[in-house]
Backbone as ProteinMPNN parsed JSONL, in Angstrom:
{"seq_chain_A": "XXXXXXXXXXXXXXXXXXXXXXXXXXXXXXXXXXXXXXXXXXXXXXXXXXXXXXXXXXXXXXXXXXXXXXXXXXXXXXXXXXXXXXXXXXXXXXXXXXXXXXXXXXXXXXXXXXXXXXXXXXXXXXXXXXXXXXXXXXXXXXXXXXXXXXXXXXXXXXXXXXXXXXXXXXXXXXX", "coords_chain_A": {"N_chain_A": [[0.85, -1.18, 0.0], [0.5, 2.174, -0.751], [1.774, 5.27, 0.401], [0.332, 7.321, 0.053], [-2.198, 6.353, -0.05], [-1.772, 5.061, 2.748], [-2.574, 7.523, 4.314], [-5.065, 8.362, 3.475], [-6.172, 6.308, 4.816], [-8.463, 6.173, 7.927], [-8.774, 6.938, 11.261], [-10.834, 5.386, 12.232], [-11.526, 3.213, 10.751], [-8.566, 2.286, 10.319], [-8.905, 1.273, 13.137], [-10.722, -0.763, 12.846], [-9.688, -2.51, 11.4], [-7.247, -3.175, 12.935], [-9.056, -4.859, 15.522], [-9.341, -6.584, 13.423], [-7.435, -8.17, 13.315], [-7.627, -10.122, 15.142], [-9.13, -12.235, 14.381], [-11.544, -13.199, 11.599], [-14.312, -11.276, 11.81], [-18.192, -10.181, 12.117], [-19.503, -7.337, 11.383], [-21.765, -6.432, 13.518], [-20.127, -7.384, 15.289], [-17.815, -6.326, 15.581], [-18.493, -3.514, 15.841], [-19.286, -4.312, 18.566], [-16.955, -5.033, 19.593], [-15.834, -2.675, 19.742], [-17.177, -0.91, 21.49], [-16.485, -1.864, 23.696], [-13.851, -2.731, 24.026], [-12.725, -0.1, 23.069], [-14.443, 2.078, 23.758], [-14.591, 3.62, 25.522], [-12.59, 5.28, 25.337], [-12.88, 6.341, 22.304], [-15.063, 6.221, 20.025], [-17.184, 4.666, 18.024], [-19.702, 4.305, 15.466], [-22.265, 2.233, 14.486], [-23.586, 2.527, 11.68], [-20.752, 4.29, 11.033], [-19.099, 1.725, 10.997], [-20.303, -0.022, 9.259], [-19.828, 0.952, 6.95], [-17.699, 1.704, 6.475], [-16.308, -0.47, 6.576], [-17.326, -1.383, 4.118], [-16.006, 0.267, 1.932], [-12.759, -0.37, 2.668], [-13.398, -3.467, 1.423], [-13.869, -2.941, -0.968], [-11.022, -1.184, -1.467], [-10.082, -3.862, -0.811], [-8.607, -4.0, 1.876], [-10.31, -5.388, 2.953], [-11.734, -9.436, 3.152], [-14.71, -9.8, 2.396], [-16.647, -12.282, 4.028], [-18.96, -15.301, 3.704], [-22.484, -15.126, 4.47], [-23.39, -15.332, 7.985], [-24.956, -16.912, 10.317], [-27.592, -15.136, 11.524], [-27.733, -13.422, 9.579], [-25.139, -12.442, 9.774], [-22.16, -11.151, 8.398], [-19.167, -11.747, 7.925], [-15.797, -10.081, 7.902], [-12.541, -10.64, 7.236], [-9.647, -9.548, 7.537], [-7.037, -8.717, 4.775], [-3.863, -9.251, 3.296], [-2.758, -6.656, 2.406], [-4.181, -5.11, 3.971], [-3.378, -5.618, 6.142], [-0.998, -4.59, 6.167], [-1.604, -1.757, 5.57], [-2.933, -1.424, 8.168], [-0.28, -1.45, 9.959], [1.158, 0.617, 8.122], [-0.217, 2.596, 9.214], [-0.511, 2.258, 11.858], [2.057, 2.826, 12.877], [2.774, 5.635, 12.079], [2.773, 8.992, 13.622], [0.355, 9.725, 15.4], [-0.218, 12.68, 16.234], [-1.628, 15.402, 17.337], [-4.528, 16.146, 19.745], [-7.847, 16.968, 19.444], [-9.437, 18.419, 20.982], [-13.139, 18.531, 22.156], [-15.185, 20.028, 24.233], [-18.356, 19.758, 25.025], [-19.672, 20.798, 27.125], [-17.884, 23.002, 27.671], [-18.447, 24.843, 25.841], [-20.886, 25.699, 26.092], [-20.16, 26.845, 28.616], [-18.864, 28.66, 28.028], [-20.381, 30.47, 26.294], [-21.992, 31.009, 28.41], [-23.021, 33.625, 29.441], [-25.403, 33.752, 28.656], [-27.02, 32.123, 29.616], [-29.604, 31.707, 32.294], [-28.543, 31.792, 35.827], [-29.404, 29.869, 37.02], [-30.066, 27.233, 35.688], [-27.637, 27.058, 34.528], [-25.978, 26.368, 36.606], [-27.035, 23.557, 37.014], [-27.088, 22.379, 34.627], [-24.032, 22.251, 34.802], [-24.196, 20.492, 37.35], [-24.991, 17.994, 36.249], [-23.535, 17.439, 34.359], [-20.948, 16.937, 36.129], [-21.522, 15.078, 37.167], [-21.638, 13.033, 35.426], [-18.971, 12.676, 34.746], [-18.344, 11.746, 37.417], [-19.353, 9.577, 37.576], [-18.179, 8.007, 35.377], [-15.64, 8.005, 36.183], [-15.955, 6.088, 38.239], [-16.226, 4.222, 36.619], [-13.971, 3.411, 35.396], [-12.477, 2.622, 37.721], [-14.026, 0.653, 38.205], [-12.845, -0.955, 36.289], [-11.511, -4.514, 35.701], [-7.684, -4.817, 35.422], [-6.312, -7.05, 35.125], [-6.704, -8.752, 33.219], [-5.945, -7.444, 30.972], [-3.694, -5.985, 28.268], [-0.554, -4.151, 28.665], [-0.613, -2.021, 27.415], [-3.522, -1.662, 27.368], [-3.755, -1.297, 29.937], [-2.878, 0.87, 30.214], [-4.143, 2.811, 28.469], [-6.708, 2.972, 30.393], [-5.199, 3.638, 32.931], [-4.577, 6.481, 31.693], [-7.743, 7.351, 31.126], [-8.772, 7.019, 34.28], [-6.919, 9.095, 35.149], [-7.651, 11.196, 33.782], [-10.382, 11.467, 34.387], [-10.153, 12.318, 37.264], [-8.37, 14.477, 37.275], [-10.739, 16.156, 35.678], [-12.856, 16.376, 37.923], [-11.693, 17.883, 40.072], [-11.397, 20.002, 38.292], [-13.873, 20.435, 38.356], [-14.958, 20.782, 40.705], [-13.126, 23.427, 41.382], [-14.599, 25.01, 40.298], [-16.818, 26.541, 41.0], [-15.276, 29.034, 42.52], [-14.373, 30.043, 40.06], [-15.715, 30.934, 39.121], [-16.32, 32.922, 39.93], [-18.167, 32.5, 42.365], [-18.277, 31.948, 45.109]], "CA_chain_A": [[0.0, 0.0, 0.0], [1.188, 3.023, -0.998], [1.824, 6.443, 1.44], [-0.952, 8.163, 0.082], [-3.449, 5.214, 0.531], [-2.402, 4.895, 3.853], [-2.998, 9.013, 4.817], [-6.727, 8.132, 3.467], [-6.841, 5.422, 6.141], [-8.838, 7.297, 8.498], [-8.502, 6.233, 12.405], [-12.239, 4.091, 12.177], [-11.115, 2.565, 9.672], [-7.343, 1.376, 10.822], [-9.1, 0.33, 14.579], [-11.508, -2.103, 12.741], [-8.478, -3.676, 10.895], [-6.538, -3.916, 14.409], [-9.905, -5.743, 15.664], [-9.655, -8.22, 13.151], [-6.61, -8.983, 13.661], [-7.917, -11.313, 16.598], [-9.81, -13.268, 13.302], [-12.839, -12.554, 11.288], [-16.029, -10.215, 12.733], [-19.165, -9.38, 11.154], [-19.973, -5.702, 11.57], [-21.982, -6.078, 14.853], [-19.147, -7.521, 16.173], [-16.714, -4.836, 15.917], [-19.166, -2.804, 17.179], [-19.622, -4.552, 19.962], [-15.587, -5.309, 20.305], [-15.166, -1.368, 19.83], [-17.819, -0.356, 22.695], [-15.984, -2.524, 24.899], [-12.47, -2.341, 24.115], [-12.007, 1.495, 22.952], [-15.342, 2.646, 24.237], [-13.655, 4.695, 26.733], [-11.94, 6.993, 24.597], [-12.808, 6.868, 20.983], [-16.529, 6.068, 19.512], [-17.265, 4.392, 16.731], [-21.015, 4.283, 15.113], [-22.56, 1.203, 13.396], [-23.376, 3.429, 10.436], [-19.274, 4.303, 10.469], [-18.689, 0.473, 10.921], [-20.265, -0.65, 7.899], [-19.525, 2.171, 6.014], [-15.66, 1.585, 6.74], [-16.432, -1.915, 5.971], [-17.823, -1.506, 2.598], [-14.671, 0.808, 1.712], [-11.996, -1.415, 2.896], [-13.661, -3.78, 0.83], [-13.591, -2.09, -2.427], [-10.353, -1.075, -1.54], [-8.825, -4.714, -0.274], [-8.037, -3.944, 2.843], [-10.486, -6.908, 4.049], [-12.494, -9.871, 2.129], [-16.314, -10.661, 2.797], [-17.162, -13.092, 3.899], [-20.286, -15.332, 3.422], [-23.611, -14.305, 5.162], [-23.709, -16.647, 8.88], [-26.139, -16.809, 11.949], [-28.714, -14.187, 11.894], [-27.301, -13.155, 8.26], [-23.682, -11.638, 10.158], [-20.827, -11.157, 7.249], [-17.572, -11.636, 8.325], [-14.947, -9.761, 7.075], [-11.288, -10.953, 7.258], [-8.386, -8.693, 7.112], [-6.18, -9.338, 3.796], [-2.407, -8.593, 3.37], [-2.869, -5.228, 2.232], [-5.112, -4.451, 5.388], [-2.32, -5.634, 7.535], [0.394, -3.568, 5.918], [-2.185, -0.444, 5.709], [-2.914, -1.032, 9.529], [1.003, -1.575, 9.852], [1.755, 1.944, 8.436], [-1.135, 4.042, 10.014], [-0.433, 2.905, 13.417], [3.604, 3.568, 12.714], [2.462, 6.819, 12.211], [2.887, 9.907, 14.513], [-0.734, 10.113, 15.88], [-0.209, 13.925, 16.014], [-2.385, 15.953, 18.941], [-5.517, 15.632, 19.959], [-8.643, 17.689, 19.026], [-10.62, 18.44, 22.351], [-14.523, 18.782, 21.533], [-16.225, 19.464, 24.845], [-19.701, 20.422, 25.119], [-19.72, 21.842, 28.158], [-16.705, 24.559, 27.706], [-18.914, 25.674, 24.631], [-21.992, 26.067, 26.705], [-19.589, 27.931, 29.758], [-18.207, 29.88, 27.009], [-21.492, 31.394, 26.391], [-22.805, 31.042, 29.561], [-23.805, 34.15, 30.311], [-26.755, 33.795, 28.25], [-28.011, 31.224, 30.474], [-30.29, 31.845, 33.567], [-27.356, 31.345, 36.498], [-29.512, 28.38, 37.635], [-29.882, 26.327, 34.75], [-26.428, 26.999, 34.165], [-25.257, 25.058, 37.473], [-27.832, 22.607, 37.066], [-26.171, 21.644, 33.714], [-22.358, 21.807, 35.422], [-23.992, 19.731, 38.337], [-25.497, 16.634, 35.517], [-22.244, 17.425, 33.845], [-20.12, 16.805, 36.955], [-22.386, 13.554, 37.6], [-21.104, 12.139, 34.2], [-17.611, 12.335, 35.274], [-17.881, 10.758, 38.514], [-19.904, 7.921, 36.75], [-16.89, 7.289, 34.473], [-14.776, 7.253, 36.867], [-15.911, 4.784, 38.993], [-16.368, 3.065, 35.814], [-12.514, 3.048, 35.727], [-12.323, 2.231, 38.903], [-14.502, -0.838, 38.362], [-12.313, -2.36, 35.584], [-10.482, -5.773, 36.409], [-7.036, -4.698, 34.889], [-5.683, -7.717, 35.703], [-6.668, -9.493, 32.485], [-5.709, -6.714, 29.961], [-2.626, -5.995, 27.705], [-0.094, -3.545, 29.815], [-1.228, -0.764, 26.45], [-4.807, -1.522, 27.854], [-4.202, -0.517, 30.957], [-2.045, 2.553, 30.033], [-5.072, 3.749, 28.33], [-7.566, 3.172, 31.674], [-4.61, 4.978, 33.875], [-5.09, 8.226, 31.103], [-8.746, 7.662, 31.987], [-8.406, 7.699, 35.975], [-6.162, 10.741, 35.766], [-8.613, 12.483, 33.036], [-11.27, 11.993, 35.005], [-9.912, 12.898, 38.276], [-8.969, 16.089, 36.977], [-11.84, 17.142, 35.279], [-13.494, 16.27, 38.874], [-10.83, 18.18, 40.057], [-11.723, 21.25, 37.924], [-15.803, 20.847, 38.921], [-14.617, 21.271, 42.475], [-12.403, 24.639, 41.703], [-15.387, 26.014, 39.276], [-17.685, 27.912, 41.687], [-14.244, 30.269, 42.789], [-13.668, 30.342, 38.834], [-16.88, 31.729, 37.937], [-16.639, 33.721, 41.043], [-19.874, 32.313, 43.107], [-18.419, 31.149, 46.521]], "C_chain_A": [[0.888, 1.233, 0.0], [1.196, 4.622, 0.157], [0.614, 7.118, 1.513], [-2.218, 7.539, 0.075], [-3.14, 5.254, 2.022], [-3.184, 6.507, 4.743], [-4.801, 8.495, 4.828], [-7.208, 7.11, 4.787], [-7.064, 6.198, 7.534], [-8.86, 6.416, 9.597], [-9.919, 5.474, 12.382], [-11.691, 3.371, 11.634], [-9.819, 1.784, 10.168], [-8.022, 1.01, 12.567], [-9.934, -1.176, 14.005], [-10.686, -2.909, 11.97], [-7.702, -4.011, 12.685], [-7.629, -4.926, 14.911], [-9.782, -6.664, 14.665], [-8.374, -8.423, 12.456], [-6.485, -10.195, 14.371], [-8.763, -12.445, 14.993], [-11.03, -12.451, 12.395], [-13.979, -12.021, 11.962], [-16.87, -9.802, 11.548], [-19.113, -7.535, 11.493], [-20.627, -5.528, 13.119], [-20.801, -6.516, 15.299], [-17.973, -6.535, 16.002], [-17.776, -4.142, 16.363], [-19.419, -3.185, 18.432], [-18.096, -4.733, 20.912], [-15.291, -3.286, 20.533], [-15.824, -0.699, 20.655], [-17.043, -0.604, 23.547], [-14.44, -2.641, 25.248], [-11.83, -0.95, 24.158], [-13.193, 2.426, 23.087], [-15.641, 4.305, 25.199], [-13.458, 6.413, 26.207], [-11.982, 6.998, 23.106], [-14.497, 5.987, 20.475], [-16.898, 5.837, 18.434], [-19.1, 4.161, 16.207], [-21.111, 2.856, 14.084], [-23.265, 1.626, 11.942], [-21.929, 3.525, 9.679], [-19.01, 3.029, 10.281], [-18.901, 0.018, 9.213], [-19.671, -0.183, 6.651], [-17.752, 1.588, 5.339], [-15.269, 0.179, 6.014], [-16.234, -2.082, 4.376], [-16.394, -1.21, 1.921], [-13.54, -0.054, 1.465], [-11.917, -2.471, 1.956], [-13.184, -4.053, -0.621], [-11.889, -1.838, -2.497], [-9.324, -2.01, -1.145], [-7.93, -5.189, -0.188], [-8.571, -4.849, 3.32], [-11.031, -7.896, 2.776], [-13.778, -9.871, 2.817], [-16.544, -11.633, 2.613], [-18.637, -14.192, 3.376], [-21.215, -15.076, 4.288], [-23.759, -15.575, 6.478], [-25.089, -16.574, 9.102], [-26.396, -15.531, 12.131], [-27.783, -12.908, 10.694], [-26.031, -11.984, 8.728], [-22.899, -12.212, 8.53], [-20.369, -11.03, 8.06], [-16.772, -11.11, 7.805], [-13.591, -10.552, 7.646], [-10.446, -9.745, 6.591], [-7.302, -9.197, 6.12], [-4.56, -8.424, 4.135], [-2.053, -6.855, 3.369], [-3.574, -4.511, 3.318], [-4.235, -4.477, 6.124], [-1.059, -4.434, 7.432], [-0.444, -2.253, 5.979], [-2.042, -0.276, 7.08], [-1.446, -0.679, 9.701], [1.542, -0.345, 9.761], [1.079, 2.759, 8.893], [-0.791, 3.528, 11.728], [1.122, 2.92, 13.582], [3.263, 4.908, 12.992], [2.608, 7.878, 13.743], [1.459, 10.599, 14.78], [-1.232, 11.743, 15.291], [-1.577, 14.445, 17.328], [-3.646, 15.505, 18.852], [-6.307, 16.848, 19.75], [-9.537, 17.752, 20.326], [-12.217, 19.123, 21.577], [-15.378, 18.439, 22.918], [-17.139, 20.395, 25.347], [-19.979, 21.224, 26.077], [-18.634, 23.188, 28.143], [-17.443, 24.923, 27.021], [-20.022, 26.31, 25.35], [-21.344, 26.875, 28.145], [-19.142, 29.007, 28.811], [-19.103, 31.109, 27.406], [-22.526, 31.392, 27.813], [-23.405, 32.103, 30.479], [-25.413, 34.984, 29.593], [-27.565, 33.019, 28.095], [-28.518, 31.782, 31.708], [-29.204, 30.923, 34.308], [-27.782, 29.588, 36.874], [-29.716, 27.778, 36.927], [-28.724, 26.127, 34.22], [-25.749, 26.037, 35.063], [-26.16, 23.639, 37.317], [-27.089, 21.586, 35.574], [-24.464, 21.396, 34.231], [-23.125, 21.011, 36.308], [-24.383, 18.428, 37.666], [-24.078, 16.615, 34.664], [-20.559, 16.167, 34.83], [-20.285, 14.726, 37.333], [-21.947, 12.721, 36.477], [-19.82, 11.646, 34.27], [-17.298, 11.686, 36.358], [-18.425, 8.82, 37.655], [-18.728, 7.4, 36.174], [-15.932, 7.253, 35.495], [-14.544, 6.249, 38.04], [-16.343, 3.841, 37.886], [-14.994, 2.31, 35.517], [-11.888, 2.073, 36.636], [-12.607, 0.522, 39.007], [-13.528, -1.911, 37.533], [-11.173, -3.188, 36.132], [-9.243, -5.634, 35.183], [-5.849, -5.868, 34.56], [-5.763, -9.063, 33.785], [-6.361, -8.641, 30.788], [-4.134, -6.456, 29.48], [-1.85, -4.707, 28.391], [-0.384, -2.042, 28.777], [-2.711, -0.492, 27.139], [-5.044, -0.605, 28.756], [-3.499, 0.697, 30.801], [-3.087, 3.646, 29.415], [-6.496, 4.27, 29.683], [-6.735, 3.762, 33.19], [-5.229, 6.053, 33.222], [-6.584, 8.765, 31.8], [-9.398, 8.046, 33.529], [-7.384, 8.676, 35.514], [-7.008, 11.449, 35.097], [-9.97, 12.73, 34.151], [-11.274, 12.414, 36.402], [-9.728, 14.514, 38.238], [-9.838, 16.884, 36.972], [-12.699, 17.085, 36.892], [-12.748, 17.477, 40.106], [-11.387, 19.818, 40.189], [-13.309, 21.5, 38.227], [-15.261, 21.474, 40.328], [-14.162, 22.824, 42.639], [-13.738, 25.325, 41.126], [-16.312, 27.147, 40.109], [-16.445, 28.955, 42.154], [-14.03, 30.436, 41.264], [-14.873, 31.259, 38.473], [-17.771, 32.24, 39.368], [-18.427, 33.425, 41.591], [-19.83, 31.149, 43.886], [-18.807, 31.89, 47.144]], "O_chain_A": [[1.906, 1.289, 0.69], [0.088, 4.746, 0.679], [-0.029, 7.448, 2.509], [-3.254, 8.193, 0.192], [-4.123, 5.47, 2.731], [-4.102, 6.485, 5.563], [-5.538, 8.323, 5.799], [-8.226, 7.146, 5.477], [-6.154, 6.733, 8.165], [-8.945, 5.214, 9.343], [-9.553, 4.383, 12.818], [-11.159, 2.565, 12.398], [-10.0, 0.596, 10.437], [-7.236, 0.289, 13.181], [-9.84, -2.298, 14.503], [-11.006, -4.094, 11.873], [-7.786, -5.055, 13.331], [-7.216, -6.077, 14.772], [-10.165, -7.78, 15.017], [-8.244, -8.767, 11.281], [-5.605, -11.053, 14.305], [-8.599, -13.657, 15.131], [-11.319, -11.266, 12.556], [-14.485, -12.736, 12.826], [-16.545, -9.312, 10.466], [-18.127, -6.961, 11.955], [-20.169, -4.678, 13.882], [-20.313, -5.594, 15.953], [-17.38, -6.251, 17.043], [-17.943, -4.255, 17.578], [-19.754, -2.4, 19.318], [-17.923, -4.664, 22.128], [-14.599, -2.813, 21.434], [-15.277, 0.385, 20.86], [-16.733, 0.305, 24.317], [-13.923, -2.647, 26.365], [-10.879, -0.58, 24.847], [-13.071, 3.545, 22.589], [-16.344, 5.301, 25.37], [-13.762, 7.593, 26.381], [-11.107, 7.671, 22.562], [-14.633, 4.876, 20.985], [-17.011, 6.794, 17.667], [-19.686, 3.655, 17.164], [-20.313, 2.517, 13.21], [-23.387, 0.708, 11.131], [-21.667, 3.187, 8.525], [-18.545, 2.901, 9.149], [-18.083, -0.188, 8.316], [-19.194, -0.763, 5.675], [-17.121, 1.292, 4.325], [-14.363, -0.145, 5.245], [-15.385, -2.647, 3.687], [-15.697, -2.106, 1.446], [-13.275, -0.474, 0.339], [-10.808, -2.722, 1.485], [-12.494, -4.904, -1.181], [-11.348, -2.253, -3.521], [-8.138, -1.697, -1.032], [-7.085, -5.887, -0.749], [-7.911, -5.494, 4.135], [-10.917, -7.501, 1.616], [-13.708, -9.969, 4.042], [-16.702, -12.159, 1.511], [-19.37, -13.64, 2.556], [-20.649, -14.622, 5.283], [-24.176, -16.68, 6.132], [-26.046, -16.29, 8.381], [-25.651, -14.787, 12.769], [-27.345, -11.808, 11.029], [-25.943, -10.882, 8.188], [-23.051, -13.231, 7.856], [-20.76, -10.372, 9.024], [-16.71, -11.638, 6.694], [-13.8, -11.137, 8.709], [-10.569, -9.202, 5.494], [-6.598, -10.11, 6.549], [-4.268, -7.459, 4.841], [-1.352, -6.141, 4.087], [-3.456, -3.292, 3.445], [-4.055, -3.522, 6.879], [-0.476, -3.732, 8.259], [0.205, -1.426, 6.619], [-1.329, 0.627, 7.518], [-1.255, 0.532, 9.589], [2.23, 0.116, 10.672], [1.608, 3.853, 9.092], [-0.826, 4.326, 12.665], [1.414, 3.072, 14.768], [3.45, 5.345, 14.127], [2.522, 7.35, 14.852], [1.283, 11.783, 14.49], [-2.071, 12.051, 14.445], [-2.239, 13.661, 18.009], [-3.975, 14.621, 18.061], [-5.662, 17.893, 19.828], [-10.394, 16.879, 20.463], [-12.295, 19.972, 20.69], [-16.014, 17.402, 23.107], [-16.92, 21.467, 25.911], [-20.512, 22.318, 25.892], [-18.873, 24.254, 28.71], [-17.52, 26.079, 27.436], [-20.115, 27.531, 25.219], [-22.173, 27.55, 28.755], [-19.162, 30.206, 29.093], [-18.973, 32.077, 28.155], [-23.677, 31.814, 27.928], [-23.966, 31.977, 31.567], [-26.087, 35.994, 29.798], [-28.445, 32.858, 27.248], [-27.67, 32.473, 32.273], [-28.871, 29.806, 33.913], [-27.086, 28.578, 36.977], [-29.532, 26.784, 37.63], [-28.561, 25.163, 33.472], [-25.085, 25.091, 34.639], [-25.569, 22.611, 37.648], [-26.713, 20.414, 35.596], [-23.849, 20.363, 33.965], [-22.447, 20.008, 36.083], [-24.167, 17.481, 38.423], [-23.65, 15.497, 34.378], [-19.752, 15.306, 34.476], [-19.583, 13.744, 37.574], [-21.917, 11.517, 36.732], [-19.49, 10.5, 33.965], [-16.23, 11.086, 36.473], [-18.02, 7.682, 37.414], [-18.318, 6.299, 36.542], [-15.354, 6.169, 35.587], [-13.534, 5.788, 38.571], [-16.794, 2.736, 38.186], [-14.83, 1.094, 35.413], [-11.122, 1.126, 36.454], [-11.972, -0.411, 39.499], [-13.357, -3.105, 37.778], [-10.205, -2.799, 36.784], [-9.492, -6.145, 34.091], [-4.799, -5.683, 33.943], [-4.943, -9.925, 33.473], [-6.544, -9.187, 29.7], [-3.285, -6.727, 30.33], [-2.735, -3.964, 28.817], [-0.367, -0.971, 29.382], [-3.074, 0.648, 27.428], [-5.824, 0.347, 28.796], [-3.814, 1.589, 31.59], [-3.068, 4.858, 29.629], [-7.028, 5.367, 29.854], [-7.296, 4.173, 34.206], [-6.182, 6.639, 33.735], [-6.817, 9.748, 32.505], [-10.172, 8.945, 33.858], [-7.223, 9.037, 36.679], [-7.316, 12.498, 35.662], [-10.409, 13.795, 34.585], [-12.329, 12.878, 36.835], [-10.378, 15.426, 38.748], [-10.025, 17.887, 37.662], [-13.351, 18.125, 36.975], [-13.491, 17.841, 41.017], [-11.661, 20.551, 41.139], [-13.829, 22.613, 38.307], [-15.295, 22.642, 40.714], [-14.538, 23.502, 43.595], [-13.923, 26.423, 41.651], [-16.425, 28.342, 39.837], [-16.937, 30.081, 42.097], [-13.173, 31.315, 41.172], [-14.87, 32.159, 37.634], [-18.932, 32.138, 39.766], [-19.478, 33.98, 41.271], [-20.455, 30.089, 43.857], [-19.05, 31.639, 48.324]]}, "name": "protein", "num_of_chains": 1, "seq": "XXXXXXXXXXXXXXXXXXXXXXXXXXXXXXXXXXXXXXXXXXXXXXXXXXXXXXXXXXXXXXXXXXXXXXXXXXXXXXXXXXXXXXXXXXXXXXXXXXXXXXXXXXXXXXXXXXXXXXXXXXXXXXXXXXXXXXXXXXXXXXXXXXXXXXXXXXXXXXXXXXXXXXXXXXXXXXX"}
């Protein structure tokens, strides 16, 4: 595969080749391996799944299989899928794009009524403790030592941000 084929390989796309690396998956099943494995921190849609699928396809990176149990396709990852995955996760990631809903809505926040404004930071705040005793809950004990390097990031992200709920009433002066 060539440099500028792999650039097009867009990160959906090179995680559902790493998933079937473990063997063939229909489509629900990467969705269901990518809730549960990279659920955490990256989100994939069963719309994008197939989508990515089809692509790949056309462009194989996998084969299709035939139609099983409760009419699942399987795809299989071909040579060219492995060497695509191969050079996109070589690759230099490059930063990260933060996208979060709540800074956009504090942004403008002062063309919210003050109390619907904490009422959203306090269901806000409630999302972050949730995840992080979701952290908390996982048994790390049976995961790859990358696994758990990504569910540390998560306990420290979400300690923070719990962190920063705690400082926010002195930030937005209203202790």
């Amino acid at each position: 595969m060539s440099k500028t084929a792999t650039k097009q390989l867009n990160s959906t796309a090179a995680s559902l080749l790493g998933f079937l690396h473990d063997g063939p998956m229909s489509g629900w099943d990467l969705v269901a391996q990518a809730q549960v494995r990279i659920g955490d921190f990256w989100t994939i849609t069963q719309s994008q799944v197939y989508r990515e699928l089809a692509a790949m396809d056309a462009a194989g990176l996998v084969v299709k299989g035939e139609a099983g149990a409760r009419e699942r396709t399987p795809y299989r990852i071909t040579h060219a899928g492995r060497e695509a995955f191969r050079e996109w996760i070589s690759r230099d990631p490059g930063g990260e794009t933060m996208r979060v809903p709540l800074l956009l809505t504090l942004h403008f926040g002062a063309h919210l009524d003050p109390a619907r404004l904490d009422r959203i930071i306090a269901a806000n705040r409630e999302i972050h403790q949730d995840r992080l005793e979701h952290y908390l809950a996982k048994d790390t004990a049976e995961m790859t030592t990358q696994e758990r390097a990504t569910v540390a990031f998560g306990l420290g992200y979400e300690r923070a941000v719990l962190e920063w709920f705690d400082r926010l009433p002195e930030v937005l002066e209203r202790t």
